[in-house]
mmCIF file as Biopython writes it, N, C-alpha, C and O atoms, coordinates in Angstrom:
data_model
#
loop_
_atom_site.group_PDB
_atom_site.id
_atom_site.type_symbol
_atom_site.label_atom_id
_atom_site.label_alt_id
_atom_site.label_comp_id
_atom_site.label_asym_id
_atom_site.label_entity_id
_atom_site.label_seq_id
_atom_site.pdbx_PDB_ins_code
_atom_site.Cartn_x
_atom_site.Cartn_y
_atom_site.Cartn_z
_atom_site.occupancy
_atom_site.B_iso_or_equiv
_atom_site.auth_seq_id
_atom_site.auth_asym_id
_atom_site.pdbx_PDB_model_num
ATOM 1   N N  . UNK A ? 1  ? 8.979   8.356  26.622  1.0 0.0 1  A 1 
ATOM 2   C CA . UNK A ? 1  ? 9.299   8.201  25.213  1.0 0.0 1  A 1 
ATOM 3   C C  . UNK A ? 1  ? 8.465   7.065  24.632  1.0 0.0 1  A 1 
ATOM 4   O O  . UNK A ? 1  ? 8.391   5.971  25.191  1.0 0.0 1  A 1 
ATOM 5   N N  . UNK A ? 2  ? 7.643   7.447  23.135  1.0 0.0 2  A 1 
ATOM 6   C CA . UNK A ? 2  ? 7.049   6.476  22.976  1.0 0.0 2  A 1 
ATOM 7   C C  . UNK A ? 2  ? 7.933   5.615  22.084  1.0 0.0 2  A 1 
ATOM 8   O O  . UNK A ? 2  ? 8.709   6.207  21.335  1.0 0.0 2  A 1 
ATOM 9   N N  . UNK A ? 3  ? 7.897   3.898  22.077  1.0 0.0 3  A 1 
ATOM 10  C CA . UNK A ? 3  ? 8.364   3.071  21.515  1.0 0.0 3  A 1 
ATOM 11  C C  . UNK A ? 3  ? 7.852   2.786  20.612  1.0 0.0 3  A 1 
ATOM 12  O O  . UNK A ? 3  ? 6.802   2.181  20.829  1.0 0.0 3  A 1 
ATOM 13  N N  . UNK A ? 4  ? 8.298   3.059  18.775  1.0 0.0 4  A 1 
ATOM 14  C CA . UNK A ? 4  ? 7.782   3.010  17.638  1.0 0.0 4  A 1 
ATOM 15  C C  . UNK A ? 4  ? 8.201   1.543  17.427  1.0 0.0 4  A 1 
ATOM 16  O O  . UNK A ? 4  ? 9.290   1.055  17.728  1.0 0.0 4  A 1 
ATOM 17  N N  . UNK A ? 5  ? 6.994   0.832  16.774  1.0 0.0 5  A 1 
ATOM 18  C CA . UNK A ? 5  ? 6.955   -0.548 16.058  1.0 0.0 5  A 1 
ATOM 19  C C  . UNK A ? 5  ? 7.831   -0.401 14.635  1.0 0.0 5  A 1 
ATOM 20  O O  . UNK A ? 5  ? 7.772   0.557  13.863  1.0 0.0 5  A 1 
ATOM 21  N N  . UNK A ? 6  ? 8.443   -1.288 14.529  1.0 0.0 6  A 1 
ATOM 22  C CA . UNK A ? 6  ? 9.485   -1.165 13.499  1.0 0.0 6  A 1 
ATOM 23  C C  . UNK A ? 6  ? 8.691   -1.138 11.886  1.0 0.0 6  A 1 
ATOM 24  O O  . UNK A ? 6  ? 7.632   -1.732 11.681  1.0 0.0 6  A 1 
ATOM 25  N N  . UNK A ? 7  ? 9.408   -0.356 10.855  1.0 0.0 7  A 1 
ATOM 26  C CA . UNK A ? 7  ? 7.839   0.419  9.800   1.0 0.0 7  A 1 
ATOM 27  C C  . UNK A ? 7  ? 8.718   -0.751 8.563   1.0 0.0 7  A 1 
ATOM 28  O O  . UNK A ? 7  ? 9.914   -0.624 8.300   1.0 0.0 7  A 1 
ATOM 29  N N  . UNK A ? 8  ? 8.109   -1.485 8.143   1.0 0.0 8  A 1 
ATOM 30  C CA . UNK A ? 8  ? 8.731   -2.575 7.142   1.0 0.0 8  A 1 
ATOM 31  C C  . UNK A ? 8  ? 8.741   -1.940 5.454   1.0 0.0 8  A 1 
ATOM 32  O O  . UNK A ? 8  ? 8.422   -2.996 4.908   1.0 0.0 8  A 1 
ATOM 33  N N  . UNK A ? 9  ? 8.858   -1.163 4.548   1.0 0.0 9  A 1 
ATOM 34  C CA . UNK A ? 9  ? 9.379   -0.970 3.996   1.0 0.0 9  A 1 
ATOM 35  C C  . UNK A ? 9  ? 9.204   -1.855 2.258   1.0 0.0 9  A 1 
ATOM 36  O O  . UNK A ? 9  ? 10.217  -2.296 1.714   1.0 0.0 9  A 1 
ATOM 37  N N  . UNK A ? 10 ? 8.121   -1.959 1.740   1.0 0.0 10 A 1 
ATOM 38  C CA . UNK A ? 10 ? 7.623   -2.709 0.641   1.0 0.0 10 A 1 
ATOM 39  C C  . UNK A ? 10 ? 8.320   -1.995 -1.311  1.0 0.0 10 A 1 
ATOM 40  O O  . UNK A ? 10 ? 7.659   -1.142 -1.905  1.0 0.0 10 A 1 
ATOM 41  N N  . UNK A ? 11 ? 9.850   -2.667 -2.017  1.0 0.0 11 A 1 
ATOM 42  C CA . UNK A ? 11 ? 9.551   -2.096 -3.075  1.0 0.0 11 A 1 
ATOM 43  C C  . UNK A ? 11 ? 8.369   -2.268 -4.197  1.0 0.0 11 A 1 
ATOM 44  O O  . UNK A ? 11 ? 7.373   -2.928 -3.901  1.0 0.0 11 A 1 
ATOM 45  N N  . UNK A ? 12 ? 8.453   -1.863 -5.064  1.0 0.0 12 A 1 
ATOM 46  C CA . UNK A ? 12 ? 7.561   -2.332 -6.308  1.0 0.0 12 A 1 
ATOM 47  C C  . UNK A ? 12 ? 7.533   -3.777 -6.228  1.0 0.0 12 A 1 
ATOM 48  O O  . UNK A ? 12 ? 6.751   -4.310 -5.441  1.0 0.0 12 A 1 
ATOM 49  N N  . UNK A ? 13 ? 7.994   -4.191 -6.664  1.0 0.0 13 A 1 
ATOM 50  C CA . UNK A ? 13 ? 8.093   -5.984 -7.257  1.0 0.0 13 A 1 
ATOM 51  C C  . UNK A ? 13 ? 7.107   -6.444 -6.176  1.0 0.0 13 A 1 
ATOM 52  O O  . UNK A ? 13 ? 6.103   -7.122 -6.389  1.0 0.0 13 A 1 
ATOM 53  N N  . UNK A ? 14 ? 7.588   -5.916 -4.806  1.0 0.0 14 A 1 
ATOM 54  C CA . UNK A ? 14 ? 6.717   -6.830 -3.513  1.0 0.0 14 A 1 
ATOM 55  C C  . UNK A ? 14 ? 5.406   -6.464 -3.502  1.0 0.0 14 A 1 
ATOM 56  O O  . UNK A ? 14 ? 4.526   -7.315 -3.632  1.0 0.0 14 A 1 
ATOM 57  N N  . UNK A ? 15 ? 5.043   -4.740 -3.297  1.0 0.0 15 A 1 
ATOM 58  C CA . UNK A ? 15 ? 3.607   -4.711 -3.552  1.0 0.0 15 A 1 
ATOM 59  C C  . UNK A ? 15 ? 2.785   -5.271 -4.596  1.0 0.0 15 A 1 
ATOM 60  O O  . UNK A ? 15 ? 1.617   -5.532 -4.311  1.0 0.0 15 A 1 
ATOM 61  N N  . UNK A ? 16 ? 3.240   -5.512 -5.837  1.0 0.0 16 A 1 
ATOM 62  C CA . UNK A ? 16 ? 2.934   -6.038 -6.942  1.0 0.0 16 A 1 
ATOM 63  C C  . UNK A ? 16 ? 2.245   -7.551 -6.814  1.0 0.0 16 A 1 
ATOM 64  O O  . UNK A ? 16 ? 1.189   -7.996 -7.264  1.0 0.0 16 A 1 
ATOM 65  N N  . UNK A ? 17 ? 3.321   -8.159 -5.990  1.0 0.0 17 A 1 
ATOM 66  C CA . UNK A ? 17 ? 3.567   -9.311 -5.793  1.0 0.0 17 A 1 
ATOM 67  C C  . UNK A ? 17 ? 1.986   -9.327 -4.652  1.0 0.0 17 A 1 
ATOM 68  O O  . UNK A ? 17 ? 0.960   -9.944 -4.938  1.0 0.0 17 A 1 
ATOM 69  N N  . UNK A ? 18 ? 2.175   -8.536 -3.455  1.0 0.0 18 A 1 
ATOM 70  C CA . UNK A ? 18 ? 0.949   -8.852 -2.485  1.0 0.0 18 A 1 
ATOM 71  C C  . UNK A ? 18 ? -0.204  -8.370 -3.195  1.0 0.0 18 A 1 
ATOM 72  O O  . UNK A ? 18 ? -1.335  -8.856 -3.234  1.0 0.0 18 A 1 
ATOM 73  N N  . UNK A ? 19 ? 0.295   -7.242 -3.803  1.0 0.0 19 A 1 
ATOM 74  C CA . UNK A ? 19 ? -1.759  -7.115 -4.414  1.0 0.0 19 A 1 
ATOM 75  C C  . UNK A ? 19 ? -2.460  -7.556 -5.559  1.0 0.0 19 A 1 
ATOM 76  O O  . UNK A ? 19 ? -3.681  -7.471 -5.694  1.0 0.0 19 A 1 
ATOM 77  N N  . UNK A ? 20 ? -1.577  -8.083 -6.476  1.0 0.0 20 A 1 
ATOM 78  C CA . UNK A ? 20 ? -1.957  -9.171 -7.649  1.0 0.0 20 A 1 
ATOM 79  C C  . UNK A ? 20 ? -2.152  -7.832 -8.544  1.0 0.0 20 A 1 
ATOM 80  O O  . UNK A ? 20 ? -3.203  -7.984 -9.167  1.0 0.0 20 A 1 
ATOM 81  N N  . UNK A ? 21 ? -1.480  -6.403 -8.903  1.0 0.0 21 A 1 
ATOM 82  C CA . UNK A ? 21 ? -1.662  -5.615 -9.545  1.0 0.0 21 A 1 
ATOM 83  C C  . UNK A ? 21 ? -0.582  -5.326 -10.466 1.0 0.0 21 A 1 
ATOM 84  O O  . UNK A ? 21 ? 0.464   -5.973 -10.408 1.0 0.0 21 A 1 
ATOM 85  N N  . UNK A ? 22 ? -0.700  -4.714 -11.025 1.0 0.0 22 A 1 
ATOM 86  C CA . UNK A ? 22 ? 0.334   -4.346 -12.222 1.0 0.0 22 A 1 
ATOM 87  C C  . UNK A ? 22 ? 0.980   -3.322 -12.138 1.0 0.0 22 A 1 
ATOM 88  O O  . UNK A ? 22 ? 0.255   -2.414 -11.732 1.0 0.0 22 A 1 
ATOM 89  N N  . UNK A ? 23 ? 2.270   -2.918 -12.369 1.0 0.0 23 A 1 
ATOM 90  C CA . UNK A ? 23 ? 2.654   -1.613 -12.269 1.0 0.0 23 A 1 
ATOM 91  C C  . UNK A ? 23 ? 1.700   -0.593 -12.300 1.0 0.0 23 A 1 
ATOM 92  O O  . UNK A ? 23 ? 1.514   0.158  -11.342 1.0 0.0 23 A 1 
ATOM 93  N N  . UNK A ? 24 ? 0.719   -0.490 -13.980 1.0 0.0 24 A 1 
ATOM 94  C CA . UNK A ? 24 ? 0.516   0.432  -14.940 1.0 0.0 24 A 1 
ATOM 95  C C  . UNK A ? 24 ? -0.565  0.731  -13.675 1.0 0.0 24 A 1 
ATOM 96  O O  . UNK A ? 24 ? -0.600  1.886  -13.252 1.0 0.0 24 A 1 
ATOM 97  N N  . UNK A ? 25 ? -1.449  -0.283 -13.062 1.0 0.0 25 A 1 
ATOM 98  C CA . UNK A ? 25 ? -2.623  -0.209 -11.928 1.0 0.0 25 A 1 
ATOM 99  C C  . UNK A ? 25 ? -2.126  0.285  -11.045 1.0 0.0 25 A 1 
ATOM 100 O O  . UNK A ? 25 ? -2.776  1.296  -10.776 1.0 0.0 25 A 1 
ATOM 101 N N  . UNK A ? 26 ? -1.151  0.145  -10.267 1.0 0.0 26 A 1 
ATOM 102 C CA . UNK A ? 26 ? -0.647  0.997  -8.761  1.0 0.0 26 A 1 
ATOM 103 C C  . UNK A ? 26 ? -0.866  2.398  -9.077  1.0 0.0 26 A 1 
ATOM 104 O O  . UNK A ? 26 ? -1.698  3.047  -8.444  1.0 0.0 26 A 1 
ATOM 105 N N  . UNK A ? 27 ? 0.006   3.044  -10.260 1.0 0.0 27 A 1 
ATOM 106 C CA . UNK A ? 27 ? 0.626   4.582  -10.545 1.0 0.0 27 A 1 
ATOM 107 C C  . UNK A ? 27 ? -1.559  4.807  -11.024 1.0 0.0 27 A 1 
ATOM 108 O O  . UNK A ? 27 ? -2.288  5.393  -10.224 1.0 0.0 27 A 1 
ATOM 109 N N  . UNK A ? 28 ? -1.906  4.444  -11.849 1.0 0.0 28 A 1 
ATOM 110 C CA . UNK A ? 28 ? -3.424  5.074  -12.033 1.0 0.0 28 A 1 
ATOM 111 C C  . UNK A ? 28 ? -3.679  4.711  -10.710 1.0 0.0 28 A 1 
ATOM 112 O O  . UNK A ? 28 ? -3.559  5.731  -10.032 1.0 0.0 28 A 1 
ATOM 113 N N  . UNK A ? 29 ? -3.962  3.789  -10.037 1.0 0.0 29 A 1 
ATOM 114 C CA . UNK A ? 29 ? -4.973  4.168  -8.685  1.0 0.0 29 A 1 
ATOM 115 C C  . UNK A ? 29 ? -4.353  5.202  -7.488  1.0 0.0 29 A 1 
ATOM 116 O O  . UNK A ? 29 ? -4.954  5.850  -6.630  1.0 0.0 29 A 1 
ATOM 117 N N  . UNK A ? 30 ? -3.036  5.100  -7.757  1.0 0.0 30 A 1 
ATOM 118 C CA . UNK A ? 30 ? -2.565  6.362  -7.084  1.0 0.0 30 A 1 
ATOM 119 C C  . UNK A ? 30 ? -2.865  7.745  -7.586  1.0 0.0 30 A 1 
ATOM 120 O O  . UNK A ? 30 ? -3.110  8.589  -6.725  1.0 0.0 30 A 1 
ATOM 121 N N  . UNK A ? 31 ? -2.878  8.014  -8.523  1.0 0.0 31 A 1 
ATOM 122 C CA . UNK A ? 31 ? -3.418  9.193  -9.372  1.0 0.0 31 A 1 
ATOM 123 C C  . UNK A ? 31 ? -4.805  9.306  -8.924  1.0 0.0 31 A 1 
ATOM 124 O O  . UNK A ? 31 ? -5.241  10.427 -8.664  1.0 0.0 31 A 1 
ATOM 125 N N  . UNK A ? 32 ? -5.348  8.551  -8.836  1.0 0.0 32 A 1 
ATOM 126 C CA . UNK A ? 32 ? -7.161  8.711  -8.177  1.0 0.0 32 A 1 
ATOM 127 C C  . UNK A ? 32 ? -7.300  9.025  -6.977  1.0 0.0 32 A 1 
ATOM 128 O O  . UNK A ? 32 ? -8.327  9.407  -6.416  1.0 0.0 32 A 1 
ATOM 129 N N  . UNK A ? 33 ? -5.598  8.771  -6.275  1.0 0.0 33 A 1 
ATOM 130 C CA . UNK A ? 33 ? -6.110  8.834  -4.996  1.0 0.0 33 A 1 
ATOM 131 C C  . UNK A ? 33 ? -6.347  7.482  -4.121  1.0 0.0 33 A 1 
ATOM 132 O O  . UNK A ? 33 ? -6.333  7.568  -2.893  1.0 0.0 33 A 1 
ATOM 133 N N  . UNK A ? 34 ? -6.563  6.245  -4.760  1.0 0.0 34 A 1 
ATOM 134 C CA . UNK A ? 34 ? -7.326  5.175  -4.633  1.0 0.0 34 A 1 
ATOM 135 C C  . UNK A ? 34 ? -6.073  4.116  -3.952  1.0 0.0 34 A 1 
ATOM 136 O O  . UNK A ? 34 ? -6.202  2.910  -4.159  1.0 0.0 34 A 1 
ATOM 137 N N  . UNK A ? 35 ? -5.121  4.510  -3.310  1.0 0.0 35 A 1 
ATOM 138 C CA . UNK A ? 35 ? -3.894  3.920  -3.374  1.0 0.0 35 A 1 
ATOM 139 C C  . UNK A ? 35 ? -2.826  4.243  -2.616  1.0 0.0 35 A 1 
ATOM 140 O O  . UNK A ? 35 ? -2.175  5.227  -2.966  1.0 0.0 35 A 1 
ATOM 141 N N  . UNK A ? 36 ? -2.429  3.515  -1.458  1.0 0.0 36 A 1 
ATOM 142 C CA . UNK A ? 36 ? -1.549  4.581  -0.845  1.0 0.0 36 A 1 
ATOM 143 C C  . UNK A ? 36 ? -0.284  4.637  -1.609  1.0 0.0 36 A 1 
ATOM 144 O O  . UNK A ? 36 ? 0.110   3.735  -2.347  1.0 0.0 36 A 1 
ATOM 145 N N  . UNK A ? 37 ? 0.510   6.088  -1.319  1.0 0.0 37 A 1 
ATOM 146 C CA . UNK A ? 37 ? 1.102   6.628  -1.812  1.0 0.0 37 A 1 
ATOM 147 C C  . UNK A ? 37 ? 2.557   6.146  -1.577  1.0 0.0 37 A 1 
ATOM 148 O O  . UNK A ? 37 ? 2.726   5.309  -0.690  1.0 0.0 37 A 1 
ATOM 149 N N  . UNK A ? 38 ? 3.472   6.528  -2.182  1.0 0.0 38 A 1 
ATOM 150 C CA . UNK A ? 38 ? 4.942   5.430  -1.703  1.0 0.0 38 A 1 
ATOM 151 C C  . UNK A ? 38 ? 5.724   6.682  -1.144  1.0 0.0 38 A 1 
ATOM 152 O O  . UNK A ? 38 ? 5.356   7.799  -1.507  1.0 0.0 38 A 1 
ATOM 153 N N  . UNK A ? 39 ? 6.847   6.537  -0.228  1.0 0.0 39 A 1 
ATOM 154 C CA . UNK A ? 39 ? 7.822   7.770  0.341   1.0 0.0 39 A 1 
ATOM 155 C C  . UNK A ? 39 ? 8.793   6.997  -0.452  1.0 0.0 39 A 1 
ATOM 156 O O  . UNK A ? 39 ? 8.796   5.824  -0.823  1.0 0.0 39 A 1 
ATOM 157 N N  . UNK A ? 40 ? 9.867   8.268  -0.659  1.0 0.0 40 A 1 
ATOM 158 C CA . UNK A ? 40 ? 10.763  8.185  -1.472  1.0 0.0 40 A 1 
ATOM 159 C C  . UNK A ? 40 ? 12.069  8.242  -0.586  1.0 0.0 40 A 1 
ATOM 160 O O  . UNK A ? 40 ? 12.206  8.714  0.542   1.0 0.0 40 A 1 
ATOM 161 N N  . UNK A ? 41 ? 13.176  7.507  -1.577  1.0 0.0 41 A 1 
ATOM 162 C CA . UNK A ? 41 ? 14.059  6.827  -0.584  1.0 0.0 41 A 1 
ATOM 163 C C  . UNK A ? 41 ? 14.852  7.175  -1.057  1.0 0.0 41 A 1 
ATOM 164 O O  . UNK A ? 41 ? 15.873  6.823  -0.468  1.0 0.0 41 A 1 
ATOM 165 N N  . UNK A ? 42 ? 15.134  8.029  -2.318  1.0 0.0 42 A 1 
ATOM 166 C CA . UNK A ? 42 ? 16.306  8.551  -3.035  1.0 0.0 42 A 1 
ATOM 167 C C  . UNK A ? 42 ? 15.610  9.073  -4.145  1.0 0.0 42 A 1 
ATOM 168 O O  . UNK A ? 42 ? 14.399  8.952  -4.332  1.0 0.0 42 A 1 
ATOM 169 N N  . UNK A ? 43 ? 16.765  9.911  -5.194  1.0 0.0 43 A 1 
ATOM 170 C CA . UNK A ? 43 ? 16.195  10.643 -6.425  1.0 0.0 43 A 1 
ATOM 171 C C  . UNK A ? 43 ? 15.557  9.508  -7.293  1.0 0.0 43 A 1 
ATOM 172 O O  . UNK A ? 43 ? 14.803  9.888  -8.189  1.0 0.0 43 A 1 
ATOM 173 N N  . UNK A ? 44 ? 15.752  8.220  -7.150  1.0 0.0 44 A 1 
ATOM 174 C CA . UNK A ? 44 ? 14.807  6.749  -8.316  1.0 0.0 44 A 1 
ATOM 175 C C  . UNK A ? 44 ? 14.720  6.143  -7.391  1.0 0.0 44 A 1 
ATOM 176 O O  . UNK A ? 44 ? 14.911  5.001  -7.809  1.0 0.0 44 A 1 
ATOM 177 N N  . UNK A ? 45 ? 14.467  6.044  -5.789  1.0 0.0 45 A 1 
ATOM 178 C CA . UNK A ? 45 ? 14.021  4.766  -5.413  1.0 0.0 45 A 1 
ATOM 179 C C  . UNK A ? 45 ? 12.695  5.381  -4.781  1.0 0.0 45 A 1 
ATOM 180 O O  . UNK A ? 45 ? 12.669  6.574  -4.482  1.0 0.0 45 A 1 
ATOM 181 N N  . UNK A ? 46 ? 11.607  4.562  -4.583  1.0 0.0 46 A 1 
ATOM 182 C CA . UNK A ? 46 ? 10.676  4.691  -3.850  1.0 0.0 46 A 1 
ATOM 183 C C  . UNK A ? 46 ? 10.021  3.205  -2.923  1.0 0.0 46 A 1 
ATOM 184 O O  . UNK A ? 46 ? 9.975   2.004  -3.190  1.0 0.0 46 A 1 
ATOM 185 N N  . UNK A ? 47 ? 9.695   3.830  -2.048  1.0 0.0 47 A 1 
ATOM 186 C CA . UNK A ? 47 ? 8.427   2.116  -1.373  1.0 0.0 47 A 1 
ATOM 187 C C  . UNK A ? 47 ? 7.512   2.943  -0.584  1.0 0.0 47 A 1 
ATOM 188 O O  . UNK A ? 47 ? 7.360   4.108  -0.216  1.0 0.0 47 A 1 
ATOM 189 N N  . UNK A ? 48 ? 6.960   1.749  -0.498  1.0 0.0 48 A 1 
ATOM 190 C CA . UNK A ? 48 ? 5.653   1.995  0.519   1.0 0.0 48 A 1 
ATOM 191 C C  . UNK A ? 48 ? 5.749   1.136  1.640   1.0 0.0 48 A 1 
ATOM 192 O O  . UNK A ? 48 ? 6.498   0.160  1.675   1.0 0.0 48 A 1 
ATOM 193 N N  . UNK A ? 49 ? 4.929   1.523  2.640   1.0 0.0 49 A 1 
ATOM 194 C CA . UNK A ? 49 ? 5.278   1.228  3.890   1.0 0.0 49 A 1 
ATOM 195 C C  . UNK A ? 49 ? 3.828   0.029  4.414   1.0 0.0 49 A 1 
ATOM 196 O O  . UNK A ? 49 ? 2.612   0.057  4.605   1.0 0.0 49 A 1 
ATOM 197 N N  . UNK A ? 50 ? 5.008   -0.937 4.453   1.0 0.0 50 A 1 
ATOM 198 C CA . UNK A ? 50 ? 3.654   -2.176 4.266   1.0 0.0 50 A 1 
ATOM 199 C C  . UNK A ? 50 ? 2.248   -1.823 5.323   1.0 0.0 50 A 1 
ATOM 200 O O  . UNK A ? 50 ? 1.196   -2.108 4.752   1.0 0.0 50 A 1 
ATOM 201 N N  . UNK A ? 51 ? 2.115   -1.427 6.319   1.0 0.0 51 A 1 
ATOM 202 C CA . UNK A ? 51 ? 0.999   -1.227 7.090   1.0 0.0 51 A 1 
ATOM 203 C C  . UNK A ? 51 ? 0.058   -0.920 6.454   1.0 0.0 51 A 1 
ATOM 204 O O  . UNK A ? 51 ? -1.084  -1.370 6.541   1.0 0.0 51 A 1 
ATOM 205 N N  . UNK A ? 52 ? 0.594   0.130  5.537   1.0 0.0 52 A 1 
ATOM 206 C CA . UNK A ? 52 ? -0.663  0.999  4.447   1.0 0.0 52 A 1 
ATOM 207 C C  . UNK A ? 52 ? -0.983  -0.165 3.610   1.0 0.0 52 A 1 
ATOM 208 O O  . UNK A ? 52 ? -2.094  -0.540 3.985   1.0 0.0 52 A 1 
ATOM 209 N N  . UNK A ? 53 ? -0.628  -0.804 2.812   1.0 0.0 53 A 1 
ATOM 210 C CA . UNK A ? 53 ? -0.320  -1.440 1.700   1.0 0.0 53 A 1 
ATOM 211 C C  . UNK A ? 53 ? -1.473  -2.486 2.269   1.0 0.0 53 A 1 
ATOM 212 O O  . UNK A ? 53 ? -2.488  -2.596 1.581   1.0 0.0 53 A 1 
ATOM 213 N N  . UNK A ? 54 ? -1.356  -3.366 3.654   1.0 0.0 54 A 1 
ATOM 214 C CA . UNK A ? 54 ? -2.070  -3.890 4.498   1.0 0.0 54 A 1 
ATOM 215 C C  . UNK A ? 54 ? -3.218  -3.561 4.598   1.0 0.0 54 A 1 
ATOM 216 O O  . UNK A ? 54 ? -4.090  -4.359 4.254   1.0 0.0 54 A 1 
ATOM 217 N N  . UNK A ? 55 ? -3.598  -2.121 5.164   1.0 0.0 55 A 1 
ATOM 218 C CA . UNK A ? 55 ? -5.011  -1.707 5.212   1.0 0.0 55 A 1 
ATOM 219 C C  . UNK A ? 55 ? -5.503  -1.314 4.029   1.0 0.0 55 A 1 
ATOM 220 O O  . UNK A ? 55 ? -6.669  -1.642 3.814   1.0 0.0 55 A 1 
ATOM 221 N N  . UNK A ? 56 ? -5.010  -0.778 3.301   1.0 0.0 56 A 1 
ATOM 222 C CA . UNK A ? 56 ? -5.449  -1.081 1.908   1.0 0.0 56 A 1 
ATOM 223 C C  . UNK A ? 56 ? -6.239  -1.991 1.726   1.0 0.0 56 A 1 
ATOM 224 O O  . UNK A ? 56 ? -7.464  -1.874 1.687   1.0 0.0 56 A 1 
ATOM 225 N N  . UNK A ? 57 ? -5.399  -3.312 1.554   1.0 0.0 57 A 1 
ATOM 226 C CA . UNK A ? 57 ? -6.216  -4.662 1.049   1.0 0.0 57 A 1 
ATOM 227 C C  . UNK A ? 57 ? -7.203  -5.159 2.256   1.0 0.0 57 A 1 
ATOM 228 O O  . UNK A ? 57 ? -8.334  -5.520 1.929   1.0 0.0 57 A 1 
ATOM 229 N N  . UNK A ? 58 ? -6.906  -5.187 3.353   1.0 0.0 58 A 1 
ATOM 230 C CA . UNK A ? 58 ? -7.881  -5.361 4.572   1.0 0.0 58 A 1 
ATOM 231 C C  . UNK A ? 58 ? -9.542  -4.530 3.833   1.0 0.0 58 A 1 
ATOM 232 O O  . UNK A ? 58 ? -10.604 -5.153 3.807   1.0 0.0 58 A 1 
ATOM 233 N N  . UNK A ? 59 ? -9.431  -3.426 3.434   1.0 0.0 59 A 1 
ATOM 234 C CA . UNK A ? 59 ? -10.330 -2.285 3.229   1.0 0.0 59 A 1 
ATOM 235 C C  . UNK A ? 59 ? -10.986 -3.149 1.908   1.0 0.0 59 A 1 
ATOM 236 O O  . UNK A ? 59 ? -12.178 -3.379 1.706   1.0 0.0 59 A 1 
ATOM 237 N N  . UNK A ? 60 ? -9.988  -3.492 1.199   1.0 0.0 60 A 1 
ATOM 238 C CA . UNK A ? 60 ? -10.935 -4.230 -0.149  1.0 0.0 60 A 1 
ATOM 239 C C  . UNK A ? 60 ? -11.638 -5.169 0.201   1.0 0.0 60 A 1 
ATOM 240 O O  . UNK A ? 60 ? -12.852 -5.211 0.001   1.0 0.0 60 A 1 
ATOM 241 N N  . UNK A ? 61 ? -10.565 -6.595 1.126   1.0 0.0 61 A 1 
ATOM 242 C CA . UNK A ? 61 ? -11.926 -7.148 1.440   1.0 0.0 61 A 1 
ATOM 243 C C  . UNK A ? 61 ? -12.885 -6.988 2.061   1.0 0.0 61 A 1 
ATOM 244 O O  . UNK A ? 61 ? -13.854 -7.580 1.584   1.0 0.0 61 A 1 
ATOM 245 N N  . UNK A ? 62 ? -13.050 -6.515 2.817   1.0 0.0 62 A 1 
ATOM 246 C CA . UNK A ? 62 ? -14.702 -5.423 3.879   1.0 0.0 62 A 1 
ATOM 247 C C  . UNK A ? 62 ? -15.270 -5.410 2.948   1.0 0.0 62 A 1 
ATOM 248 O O  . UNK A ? 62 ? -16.093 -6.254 2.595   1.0 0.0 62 A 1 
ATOM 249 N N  . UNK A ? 63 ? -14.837 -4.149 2.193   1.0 0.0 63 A 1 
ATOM 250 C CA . UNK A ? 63 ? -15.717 -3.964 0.416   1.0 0.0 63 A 1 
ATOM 251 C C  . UNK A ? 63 ? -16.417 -4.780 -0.055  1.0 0.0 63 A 1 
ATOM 252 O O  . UNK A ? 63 ? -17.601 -4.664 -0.372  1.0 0.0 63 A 1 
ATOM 253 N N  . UNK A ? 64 ? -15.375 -6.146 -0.184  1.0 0.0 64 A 1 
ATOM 254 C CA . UNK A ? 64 ? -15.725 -7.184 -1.493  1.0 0.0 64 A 1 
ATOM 255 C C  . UNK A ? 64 ? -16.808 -7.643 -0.682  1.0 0.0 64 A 1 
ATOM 256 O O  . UNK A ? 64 ? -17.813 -7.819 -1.370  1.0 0.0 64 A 1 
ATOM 257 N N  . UNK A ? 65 ? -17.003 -7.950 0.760   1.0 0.0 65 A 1 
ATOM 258 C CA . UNK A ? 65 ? -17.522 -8.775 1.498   1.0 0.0 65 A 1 
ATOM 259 C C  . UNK A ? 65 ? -19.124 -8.440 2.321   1.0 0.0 65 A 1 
ATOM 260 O O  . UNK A ? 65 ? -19.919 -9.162 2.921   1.0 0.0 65 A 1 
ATOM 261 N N  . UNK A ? 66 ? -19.094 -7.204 2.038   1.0 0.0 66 A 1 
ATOM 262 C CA . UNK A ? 66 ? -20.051 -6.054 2.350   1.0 0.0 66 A 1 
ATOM 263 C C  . UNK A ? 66 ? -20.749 -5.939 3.692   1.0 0.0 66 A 1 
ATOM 264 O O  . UNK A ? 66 ? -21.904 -5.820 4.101   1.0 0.0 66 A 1 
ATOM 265 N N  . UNK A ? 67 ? -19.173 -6.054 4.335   1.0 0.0 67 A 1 
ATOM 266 C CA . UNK A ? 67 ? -19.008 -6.204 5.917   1.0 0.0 67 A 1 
ATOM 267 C C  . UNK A ? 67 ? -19.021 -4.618 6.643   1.0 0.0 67 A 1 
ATOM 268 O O  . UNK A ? 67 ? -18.146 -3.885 6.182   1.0 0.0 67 A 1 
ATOM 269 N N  . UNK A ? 68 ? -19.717 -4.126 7.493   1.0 0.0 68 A 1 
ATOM 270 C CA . UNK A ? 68 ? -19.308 -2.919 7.965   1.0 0.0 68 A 1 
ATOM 271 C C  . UNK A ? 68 ? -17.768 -2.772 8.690   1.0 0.0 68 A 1 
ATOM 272 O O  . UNK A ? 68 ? -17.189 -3.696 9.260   1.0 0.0 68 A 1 
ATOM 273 N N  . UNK A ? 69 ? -17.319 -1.575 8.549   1.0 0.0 69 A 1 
ATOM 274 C CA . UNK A ? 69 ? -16.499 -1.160 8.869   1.0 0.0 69 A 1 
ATOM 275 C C  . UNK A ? 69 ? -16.765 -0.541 10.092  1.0 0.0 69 A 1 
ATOM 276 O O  . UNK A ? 69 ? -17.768 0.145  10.285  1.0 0.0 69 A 1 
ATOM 277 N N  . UNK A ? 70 ? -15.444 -0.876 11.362  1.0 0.0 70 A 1 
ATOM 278 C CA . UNK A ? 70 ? -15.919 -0.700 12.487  1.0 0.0 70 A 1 
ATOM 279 C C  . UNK A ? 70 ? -14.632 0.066  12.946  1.0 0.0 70 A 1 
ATOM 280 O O  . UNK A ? 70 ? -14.554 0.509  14.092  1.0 0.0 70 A 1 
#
């Protein structure tokens, strides 16, 4: 049996809070695609699952930094 690492669970306010973005910016870069996507936790709640949220921003700075990706 494999042993799953425990999956931490990010609402709005917090991603907001780690990626210095704005609501109105999450929902458009998700619409592009550009953004990971949030699982839904009820008929109005949603989050995202910090790992993503993580490589996400890991991925920007590479970008910003014009470091290869390995």
């Amino acid at each position: 049996m494999e042993i799953l690492k425990p999956t931490r669970l990010l609402r709005r306010p917090e991603v907001q809070a780690t990626t210095g973005l704005s609501r109105s910016s999450i929902y458009a870069k998700m619409e592009l695609g550009a953004f990971p996507k949030p699982i839904r936790l009820g008929q109005r709640a949603v989050a995202w699952i910090e790992s993503e949220i993580q490589d996400w921003l890991n991925g920007l700075i590479t970008a910003s930094r014009g470091e290869a990706i390995c």
